[in-house]
TORKOL-4160 file (C-alpha; in steps of 0.2 Angstrom, whole numbers, padded with zeros to 4 digits, m for minus):
409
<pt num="1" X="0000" Y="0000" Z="0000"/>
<pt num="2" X="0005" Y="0017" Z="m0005"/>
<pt num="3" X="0005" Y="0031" Z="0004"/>
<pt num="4" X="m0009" Y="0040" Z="m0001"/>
<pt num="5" X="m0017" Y="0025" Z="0001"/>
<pt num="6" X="m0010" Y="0024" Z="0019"/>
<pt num="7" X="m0016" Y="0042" Z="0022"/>
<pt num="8" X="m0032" Y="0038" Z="0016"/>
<pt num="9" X="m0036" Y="0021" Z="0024"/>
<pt num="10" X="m0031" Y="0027" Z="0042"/>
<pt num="11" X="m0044" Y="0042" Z="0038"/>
<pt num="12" X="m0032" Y="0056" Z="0038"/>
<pt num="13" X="m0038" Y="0066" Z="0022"/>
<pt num="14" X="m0052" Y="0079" Z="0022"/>
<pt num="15" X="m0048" Y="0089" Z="0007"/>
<pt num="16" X="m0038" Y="0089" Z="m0009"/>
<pt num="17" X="m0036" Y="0101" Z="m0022"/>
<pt num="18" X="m0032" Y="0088" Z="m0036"/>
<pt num="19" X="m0034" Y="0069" Z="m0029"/>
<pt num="20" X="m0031" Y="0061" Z="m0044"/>
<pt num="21" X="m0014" Y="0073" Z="m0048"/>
<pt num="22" X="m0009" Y="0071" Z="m0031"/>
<pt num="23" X="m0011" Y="0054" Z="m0030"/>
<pt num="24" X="0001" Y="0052" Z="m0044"/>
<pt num="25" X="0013" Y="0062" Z="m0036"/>
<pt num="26" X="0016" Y="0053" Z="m0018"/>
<pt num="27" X="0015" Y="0036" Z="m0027"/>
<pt num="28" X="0028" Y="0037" Z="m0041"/>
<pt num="29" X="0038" Y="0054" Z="m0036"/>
<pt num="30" X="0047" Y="0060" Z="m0024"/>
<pt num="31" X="0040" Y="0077" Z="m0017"/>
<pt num="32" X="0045" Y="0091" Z="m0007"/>
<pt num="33" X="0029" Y="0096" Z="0003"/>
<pt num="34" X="0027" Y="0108" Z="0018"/>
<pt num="35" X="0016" Y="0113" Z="0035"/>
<pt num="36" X="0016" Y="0127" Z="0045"/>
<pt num="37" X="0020" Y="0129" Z="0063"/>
<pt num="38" X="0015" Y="0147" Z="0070"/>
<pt num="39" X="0025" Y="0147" Z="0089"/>
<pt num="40" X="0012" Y="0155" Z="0099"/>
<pt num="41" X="0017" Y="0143" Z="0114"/>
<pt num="42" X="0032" Y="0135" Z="0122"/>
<pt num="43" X="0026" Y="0118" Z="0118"/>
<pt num="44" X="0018" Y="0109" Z="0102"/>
<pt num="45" X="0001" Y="0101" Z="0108"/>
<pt num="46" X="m0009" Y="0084" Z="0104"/>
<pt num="47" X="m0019" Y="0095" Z="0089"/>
<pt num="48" X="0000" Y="0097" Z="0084"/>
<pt num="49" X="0004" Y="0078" Z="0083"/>
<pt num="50" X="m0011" Y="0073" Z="0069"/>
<pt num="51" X="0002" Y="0084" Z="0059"/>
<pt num="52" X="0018" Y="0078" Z="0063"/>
<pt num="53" X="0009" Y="0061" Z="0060"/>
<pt num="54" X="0007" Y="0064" Z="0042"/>
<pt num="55" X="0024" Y="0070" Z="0039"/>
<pt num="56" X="0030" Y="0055" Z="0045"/>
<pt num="57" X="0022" Y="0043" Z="0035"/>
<pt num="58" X="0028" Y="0054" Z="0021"/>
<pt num="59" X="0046" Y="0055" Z="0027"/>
<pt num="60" X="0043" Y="0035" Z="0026"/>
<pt num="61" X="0036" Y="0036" Z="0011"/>
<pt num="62" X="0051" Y="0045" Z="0002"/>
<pt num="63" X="0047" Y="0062" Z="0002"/>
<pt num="64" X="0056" Y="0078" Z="0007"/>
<pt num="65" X="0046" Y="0088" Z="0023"/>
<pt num="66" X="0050" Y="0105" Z="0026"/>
<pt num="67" X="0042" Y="0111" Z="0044"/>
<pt num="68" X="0039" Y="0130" Z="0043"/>
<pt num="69" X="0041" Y="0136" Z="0060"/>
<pt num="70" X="0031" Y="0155" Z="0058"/>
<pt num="71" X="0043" Y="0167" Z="0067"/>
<pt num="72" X="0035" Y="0180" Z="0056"/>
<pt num="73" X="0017" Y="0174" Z="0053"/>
<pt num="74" X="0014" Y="0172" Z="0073"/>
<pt num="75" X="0019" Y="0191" Z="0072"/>
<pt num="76" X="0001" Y="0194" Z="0065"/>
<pt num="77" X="m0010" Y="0179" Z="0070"/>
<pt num="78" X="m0019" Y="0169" Z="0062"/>
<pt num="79" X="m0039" Y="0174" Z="0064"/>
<pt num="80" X="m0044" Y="0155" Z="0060"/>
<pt num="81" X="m0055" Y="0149" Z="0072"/>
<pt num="82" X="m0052" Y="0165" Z="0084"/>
<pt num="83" X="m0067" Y="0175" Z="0090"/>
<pt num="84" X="m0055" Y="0188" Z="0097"/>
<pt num="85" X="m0037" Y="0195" Z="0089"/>
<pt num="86" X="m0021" Y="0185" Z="0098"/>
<pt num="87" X="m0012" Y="0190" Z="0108"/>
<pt num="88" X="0004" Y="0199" Z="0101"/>
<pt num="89" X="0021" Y="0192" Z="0107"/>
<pt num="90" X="0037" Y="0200" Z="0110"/>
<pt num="91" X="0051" Y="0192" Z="0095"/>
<pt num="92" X="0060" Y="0185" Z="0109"/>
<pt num="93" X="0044" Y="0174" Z="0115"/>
<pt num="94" X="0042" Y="0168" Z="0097"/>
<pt num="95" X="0060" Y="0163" Z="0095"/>
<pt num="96" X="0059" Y="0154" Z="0112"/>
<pt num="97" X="0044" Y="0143" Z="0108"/>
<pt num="98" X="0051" Y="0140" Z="0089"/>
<pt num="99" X="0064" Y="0131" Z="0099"/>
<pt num="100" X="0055" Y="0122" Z="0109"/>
<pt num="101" X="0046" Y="0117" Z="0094"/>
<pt num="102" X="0062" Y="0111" Z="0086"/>
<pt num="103" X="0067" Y="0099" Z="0099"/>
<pt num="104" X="0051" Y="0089" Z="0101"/>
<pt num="105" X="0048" Y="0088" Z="0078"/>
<pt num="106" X="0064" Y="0080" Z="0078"/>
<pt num="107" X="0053" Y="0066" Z="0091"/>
<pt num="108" X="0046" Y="0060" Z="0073"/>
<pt num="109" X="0055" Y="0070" Z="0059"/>
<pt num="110" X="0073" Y="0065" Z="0054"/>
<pt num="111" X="0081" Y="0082" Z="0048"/>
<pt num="112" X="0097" Y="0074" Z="0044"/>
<pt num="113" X="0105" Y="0078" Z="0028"/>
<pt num="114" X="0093" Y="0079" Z="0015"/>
<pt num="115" X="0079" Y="0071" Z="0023"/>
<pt num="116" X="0070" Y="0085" Z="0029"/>
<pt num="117" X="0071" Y="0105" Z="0034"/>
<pt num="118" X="0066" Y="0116" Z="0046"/>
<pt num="119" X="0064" Y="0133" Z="0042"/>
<pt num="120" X="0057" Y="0151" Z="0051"/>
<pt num="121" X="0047" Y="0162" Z="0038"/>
<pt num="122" X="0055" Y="0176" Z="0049"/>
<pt num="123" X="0069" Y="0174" Z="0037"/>
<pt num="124" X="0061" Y="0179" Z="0022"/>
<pt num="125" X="0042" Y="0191" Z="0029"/>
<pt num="126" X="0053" Y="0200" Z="0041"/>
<pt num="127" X="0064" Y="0209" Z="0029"/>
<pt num="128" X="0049" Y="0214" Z="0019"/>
<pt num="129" X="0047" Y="0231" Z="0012"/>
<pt num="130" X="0028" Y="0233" Z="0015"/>
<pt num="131" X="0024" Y="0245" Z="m0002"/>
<pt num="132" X="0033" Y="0232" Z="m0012"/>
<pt num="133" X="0025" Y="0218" Z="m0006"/>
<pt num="134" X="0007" Y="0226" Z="m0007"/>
<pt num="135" X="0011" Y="0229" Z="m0028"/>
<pt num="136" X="0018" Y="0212" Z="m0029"/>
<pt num="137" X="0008" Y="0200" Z="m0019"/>
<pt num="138" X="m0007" Y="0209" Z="m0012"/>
<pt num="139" X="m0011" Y="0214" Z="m0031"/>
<pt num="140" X="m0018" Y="0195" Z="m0034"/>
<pt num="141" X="m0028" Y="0195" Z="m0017"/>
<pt num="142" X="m0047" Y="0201" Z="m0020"/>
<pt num="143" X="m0053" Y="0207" Z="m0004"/>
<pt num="144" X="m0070" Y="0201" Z="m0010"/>
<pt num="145" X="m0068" Y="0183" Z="m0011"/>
<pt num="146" X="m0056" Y="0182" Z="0005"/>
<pt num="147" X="m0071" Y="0191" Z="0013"/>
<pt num="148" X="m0081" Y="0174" Z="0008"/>
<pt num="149" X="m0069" Y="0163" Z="0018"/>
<pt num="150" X="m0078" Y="0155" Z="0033"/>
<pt num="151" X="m0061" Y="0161" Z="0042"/>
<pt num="152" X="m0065" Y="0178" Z="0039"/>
<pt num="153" X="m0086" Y="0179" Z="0040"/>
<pt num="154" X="m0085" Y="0172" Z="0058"/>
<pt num="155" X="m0074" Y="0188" Z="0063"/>
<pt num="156" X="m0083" Y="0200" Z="0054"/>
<pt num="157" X="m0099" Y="0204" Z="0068"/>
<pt num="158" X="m0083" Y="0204" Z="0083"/>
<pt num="159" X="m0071" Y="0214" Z="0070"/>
<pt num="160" X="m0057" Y="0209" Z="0063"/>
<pt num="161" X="m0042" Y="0218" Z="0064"/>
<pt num="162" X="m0031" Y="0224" Z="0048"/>
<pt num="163" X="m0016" Y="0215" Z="0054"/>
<pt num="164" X="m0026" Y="0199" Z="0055"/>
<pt num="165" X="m0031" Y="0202" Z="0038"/>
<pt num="166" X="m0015" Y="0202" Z="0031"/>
<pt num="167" X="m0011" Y="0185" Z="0038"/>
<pt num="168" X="m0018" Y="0175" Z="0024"/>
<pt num="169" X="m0005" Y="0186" Z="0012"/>
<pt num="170" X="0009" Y="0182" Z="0022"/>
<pt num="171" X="0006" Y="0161" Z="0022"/>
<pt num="172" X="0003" Y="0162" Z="0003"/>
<pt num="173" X="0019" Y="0173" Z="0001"/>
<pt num="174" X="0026" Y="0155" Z="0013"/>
<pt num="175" X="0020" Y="0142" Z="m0001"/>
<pt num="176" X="0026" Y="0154" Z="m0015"/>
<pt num="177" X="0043" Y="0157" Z="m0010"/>
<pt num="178" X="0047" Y="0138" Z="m0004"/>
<pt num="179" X="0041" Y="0134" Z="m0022"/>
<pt num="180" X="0054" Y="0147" Z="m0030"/>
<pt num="181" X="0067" Y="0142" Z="m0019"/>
<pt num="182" X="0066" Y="0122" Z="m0013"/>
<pt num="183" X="0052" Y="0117" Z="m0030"/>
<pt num="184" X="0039" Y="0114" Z="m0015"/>
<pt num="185" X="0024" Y="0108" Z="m0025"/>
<pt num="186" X="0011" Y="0102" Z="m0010"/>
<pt num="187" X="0006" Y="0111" Z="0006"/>
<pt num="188" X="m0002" Y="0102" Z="0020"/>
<pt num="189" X="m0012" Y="0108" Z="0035"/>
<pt num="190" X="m0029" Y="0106" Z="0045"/>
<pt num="191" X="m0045" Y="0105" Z="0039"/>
<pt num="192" X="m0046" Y="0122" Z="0047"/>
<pt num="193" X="m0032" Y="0129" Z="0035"/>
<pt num="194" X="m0040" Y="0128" Z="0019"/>
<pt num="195" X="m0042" Y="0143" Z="0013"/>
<pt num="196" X="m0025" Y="0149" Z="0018"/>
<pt num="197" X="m0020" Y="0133" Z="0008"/>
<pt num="198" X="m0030" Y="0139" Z="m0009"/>
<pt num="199" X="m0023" Y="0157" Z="m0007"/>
<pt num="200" X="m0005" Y="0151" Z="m0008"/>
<pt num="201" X="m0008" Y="0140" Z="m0023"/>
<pt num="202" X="m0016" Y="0154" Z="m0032"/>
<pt num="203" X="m0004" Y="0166" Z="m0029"/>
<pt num="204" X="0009" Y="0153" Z="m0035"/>
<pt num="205" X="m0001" Y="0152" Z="m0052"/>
<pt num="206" X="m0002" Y="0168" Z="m0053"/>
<pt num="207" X="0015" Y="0173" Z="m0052"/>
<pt num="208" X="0024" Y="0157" Z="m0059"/>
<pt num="209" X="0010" Y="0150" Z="m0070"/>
<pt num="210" X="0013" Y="0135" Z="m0064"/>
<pt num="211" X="0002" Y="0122" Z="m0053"/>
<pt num="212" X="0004" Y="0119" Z="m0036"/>
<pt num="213" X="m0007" Y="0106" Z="m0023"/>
<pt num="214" X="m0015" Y="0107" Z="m0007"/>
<pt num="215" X="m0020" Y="0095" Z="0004"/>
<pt num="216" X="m0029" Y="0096" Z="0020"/>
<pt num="217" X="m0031" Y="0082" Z="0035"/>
<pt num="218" X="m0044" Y="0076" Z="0047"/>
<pt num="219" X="m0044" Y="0089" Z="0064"/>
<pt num="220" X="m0043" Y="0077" Z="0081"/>
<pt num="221" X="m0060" Y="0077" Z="0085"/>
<pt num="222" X="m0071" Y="0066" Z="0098"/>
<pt num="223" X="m0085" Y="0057" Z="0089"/>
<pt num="224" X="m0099" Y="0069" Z="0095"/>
<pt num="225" X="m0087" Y="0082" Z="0088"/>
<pt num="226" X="m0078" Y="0090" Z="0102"/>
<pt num="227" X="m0058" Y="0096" Z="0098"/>
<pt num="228" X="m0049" Y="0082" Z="0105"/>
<pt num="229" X="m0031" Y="0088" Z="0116"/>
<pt num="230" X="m0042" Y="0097" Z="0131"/>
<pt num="231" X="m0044" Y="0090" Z="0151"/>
<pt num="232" X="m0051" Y="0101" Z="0164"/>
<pt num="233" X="m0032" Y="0108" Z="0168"/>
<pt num="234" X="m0030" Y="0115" Z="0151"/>
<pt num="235" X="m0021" Y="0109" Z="0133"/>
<pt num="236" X="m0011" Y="0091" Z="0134"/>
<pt num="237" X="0004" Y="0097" Z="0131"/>
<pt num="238" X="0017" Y="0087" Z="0122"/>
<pt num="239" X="0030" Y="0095" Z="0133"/>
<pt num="240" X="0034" Y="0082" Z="0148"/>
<pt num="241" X="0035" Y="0100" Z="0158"/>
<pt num="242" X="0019" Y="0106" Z="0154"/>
<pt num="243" X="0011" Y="0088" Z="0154"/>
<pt num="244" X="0019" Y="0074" Z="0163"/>
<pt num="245" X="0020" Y="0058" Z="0153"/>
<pt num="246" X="0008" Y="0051" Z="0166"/>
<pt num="247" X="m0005" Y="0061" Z="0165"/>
<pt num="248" X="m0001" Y="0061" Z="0144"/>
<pt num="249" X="m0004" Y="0043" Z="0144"/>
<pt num="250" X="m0022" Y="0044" Z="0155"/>
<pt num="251" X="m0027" Y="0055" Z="0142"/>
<pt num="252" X="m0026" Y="0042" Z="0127"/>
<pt num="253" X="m0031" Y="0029" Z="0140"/>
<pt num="254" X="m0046" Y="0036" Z="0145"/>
<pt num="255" X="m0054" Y="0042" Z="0127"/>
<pt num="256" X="m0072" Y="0036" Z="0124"/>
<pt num="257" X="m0074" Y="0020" Z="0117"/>
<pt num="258" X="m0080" Y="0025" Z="0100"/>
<pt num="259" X="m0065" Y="0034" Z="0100"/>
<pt num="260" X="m0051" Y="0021" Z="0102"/>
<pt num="261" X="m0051" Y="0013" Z="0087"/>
<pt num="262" X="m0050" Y="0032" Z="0076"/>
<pt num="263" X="m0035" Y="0034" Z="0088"/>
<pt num="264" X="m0026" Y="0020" Z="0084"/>
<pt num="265" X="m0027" Y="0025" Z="0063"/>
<pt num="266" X="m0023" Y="0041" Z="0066"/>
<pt num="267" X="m0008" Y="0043" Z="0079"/>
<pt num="268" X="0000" Y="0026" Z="0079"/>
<pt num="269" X="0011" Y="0018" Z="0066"/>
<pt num="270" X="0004" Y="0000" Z="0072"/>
<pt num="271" X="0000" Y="m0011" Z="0055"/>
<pt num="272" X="m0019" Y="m0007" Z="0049"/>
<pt num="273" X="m0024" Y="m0024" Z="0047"/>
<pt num="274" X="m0017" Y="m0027" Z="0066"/>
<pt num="275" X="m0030" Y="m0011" Z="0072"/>
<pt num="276" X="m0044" Y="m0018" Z="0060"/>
<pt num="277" X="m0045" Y="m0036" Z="0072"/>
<pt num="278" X="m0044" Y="m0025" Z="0087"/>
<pt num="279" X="m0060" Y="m0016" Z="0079"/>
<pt num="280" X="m0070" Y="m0032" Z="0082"/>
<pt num="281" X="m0066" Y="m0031" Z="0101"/>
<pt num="282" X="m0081" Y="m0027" Z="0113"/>
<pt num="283" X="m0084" Y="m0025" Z="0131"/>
<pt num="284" X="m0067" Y="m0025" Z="0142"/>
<pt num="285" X="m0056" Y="m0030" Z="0126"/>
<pt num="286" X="m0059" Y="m0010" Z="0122"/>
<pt num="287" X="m0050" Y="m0007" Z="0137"/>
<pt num="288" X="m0035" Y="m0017" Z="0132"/>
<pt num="289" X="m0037" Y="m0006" Z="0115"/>
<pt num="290" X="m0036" Y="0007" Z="0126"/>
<pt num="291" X="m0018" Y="0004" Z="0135"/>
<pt num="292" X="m0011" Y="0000" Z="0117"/>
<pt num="293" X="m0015" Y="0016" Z="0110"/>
<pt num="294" X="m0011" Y="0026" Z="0124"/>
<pt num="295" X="0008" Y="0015" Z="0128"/>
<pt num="296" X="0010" Y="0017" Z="0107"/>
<pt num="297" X="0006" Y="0036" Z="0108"/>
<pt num="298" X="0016" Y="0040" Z="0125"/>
<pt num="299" X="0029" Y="0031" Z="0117"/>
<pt num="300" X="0031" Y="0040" Z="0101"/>
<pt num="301" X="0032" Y="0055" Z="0111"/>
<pt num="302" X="0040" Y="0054" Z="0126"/>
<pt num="303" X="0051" Y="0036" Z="0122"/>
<pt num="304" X="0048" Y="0020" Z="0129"/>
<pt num="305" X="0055" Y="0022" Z="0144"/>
<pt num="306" X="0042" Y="0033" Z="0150"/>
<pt num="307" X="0027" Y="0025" Z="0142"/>
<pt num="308" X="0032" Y="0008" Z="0149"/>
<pt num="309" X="0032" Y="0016" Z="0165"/>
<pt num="310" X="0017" Y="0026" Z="0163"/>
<pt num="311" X="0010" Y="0010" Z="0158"/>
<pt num="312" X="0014" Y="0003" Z="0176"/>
<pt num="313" X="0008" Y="0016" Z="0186"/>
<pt num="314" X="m0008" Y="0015" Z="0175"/>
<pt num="315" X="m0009" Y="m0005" Z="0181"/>
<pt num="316" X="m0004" Y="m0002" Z="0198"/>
<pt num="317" X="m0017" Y="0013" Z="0201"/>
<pt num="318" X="m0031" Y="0001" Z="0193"/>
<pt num="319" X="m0026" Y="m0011" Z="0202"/>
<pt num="320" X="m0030" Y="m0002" Z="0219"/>
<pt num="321" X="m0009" Y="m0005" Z="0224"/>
<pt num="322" X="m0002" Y="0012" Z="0218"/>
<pt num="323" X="0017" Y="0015" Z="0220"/>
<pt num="324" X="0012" Y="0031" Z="0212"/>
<pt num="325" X="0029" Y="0037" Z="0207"/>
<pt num="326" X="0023" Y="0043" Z="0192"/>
<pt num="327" X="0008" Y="0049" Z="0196"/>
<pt num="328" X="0002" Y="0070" Z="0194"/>
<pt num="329" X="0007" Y="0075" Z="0210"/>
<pt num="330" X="0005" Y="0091" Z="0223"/>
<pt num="331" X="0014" Y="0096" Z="0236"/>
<pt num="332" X="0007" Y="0106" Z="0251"/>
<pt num="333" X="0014" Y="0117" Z="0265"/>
<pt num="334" X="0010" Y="0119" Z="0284"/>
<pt num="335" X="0000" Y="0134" Z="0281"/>
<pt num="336" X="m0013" Y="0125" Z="0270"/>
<pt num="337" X="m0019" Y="0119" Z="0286"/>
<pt num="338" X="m0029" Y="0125" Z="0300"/>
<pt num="339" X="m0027" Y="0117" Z="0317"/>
<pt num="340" X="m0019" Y="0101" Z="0310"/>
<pt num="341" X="m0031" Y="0099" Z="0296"/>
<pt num="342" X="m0035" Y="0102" Z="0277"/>
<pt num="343" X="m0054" Y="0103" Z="0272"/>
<pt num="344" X="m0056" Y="0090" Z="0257"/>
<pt num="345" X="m0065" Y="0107" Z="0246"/>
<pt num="346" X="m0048" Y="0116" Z="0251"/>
<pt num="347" X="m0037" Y="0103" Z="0246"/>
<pt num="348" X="m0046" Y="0098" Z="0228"/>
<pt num="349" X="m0042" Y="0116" Z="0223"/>
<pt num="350" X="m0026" Y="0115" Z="0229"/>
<pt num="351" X="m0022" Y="0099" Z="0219"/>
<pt num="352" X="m0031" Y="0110" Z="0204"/>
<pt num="353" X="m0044" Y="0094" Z="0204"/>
<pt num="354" X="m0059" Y="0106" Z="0203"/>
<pt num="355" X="m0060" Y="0127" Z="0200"/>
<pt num="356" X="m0071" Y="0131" Z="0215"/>
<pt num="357" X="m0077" Y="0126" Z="0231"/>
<pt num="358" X="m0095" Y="0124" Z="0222"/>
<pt num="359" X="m0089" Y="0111" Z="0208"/>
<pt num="360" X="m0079" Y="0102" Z="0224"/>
<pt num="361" X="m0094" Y="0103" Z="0233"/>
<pt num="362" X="m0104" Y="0094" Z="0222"/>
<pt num="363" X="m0092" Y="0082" Z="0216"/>
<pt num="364" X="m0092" Y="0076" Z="0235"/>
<pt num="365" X="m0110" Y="0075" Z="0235"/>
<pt num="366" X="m0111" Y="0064" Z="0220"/>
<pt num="367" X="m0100" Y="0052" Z="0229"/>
<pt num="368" X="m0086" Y="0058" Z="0216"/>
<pt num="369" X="m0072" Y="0058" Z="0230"/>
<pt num="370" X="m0061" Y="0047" Z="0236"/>
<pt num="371" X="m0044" Y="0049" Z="0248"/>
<pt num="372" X="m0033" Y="0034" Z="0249"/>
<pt num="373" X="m0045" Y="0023" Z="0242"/>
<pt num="374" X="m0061" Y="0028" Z="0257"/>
<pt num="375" X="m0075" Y="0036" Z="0248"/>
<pt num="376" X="m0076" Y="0056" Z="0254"/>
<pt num="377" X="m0097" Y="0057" Z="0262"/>
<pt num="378" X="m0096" Y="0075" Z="0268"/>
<pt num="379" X="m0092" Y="0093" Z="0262"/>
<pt num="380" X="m0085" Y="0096" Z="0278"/>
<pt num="381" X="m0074" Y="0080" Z="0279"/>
<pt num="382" X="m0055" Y="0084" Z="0281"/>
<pt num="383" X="m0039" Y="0076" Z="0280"/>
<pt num="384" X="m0027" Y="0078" Z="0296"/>
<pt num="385" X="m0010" Y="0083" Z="0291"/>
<pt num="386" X="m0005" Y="0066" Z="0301"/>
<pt num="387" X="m0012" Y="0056" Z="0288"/>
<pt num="388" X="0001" Y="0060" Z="0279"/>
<pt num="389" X="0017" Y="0052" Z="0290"/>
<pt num="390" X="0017" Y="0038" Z="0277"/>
<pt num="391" X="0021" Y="0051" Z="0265"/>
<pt num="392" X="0006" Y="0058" Z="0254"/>
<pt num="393" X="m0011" Y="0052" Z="0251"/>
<pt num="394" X="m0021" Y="0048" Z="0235"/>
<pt num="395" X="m0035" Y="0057" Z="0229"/>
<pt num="396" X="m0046" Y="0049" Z="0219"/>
<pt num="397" X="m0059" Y="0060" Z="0207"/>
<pt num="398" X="m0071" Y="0050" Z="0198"/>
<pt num="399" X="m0066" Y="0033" Z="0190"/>
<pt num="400" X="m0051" Y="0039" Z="0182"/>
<pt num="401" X="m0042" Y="0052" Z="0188"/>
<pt num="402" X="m0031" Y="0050" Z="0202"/>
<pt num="403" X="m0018" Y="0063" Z="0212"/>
<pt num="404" X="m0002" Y="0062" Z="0223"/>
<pt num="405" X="m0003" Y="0077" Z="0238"/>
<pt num="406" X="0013" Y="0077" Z="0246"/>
<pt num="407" X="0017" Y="0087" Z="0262"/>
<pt num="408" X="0032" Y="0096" Z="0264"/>
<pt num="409" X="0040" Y="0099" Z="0281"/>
């Protein structure tokens, strides 16, 4: 099987500007192809990794990535899917999380010699003179039809700013200068990107006369729809920092059931025919599905190591014996207690488990708490700071979710 073939069987594909050319081109050539990376945090995030997936079964495949990291691009901000303007960050910021971003591509991307490249579009947008670039690119853009993106009607009732506006110049400028300068024939993005995408290979033929290709992937949704990558803490981070490899492991581990199996296709490189038997699994085999895609996913990302050992505290905890060495954890100071003793509202906000004394409250009344295994009966239950000679207790919040609190000395 082929790679388009591959791409399409694991579902990754939404929309292309010319299947059958493109089809052509990743099954008998060899192709330079791109995506974009604005930097607008210090970590890439899981709506990151569906993309990084896609280069990597093309690196496989024989074809040349190149990974635009927009040093000059997150200056603007893109307005897609934004009911409010970004945030404007300092150049030093975006340089920062552009190398973050470096370090955790080269998780999936080889960017030895030849095999891939990572560039910043800073290099080329920043030296820009503004009254040239508006007579030679903004000359092809009609402000009519870029008003009928869906990327721009959405922002039109809250405004959109002229900066934002010029963002969809400044990623077609992208796709033309990687074609003039590295013969890049195929950008890829989200679902989400597509019009930026058409603007880029429109400008190309317009200034080149030549034909360029888009292609767009499946975003990480939930099967009711919900943007996948979100817990209660905020963004699963693919930074070990910003997410531990614990808690990065229960997210995969605890996704829906009609979720798994989607999963598995697009953010594994396990054999299709191997995911396709694990398809006709039911009941408590899903579960099993479960700890495979998250192991395969954690491991990908943060090494074996850690996903084997994420894996074990995952058994251990399920297992009601938790060594919970690598379990989320929270440590707590003598002046979080009064008289001896932490109330159990006090201490669920403290361990960022819920975001009021209200959510707490009901979680305890719906019998969602546990602490060391004994189920929490009363708002006004509290945990002696005693308890905690054996070293920290284990709270438990629903069926899945489960916290190390610490006390320091």
């Amino acid at each position: 099987m082929g790679v388009f073939e591959e791409l399409k069987a694991r579902g990754m594909i939404a929309q292309m500007t010319n299947e059958e050319k493109i089809r052509d081109l990743l099954e008998n050539q060899q192709v330079t192809f791109y995506i974009g990376f604005d930097p607008t945090a210090d970590s890439l995030h899981v709506g990151h990794f569906l993309q990084m997936m896609v280069m990597a079964h093309m690196q496989r495949a024989g074809h040349r990535p190149i990974a635009i990291l927009g040093g000059g691009t997150a200056m603007v901000g893109d307005p897609t899917g934004k009911t409010d303007m970004r945030k404007m960050m300092t150049p030093e910021t975006i340089q920062h999380n552009a190398d973050c971003f470096k370090a955790q591509m080269r998780r999936l991307i080889d960017f030895s010699e030849g095999k891939a490249m990572m560039l910043n579009n800073a290099d080329w947008l920043l030296p820009l003179h503004y009254i040239d670039f508006l007579r030679e690119i903004g000359v092809h853009f009609s402000v009519n039809k870029m008003l009928t993106y869906e990327c721009f009607k959405t922002r039109l009732e809250r405004g959109l700013s002229f900066i934002e506006f010029n963002y969809m110049l400044m990623q077609s400028y992208d796709f033309l200068k990687l074609y003039q300068d590295q013969h890049c024939v195929l950008e890829l993005g989200g679902d989400d990107q597509w019009a930026n995408i058409l603007g880029g290979i429109d400008l190309v033929r317009r200034v080149t006369g030549k034909e360029v290709y888009g292609m767009t992937f499946t975003l990480l949704t939930t099967s009711d729809g919900r943007k996948m990558g979100k817990t209660e803490s905020g963004a699963v981070w693919l930074d070990p920092q910003k997410t531990s490899p614990y808690e990065f492991f229960q997210y995969w581990r605890n996704v829906d059931d009609a979720d798994v199996i989607k999963c598995l296709k697009l953010l594994t490189f396990l054999p299709l025919s191997q995911i396709e038997e694990m398809a006709k699994w039911e009941g408590s085999q899903l579960n099993a599905a479960k700890e495979v895609l998250a192991y395969e996913v954690t491991k990908i990302i943060h090494g074996e190591e850690e996903a084997a050992k994420a894996r074990d505290a995952a058994r251990a905890l399920f297992g009601a014996k938790a060594d919970a060495a690598d379990m989320p954890s929270t440590t707590l100071t003598p002046a979080d207690f009064t008289d001896g003793a932490i109330l159990v509202p006090d201490l669920l906000r403290k361990a960022g488990l819920v975001s009021s004394k209200g959510e707490a409250r009901r979680l305890i009344d719906q019998g969602g708490v546990s602490i060391d295994d004994e189920k929490v009966t009363s708002v006004t239950a509290a945990v002696l700071a005693a308890r905690f000679e054996k070293g920290h207790v284990i709270v438990k919040k629903g069926k899945k979710v489960f916290h190390k609190v610490l006390l320091s000395k």
